[in-house]
N, C-alpha and C positions, 0 to 999 in steps of 0.2 A: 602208391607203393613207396615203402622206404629208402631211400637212397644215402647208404652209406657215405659216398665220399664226399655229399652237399654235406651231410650232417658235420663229419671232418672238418671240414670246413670251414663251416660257423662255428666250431666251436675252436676253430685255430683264431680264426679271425675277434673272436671274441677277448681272445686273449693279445690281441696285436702283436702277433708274432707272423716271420717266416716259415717257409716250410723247412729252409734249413736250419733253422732254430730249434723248429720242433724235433726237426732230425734228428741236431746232435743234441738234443736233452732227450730222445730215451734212444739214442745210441742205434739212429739208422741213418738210413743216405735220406737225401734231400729229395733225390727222384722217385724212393719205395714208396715219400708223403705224397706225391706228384702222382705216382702210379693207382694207390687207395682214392684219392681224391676225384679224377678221372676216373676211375672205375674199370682201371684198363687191369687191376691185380685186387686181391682181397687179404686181408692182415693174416700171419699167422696167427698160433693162440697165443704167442708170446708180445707178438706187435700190440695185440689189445690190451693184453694186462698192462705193456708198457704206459697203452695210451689213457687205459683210465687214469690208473694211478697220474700219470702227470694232468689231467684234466678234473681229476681228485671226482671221478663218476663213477658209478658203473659200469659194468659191461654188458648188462642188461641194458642200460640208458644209450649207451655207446654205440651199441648195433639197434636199437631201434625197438627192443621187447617193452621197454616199460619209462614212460614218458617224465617219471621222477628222479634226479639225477643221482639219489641216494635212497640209501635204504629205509628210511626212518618216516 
């Protein structure tokens, strides 16, 4: 089964960033990337647009529907 907050994850760590880095580049707290990641909370629909766009993926990719990070 997919696990949203692994995938978060590697793909924060992919980019060698913190979580509060990631934070404050699409303008959340450091604990909502803690809370996604953990799996203790789920993005809004805003959270995700936030996060592809900064992860330059889909949202399709992002939550786990389709294993190509773009559309092409």
């Amino acid at each position: 089964m997919f696990n949203f907050g692994e995938h978060l994850k590697r793909l924060r760590n992919e980019k060698n960033i913190t979580q509060k880095q990631l934070g404050e580049a699409i303008n959340l707290s450091w604990r909502s990337i803690q809370n996604y990641e953990c799996g203790y909370k789920k993005p809004s629909y805003d959270a995700l647009i936030y996060l592809a766009d900064y992860f330059d993926v889909t949202i399709d990719y992002l939550v786990g529907r389709n294993p190509k990070k773009d559309l092409s």
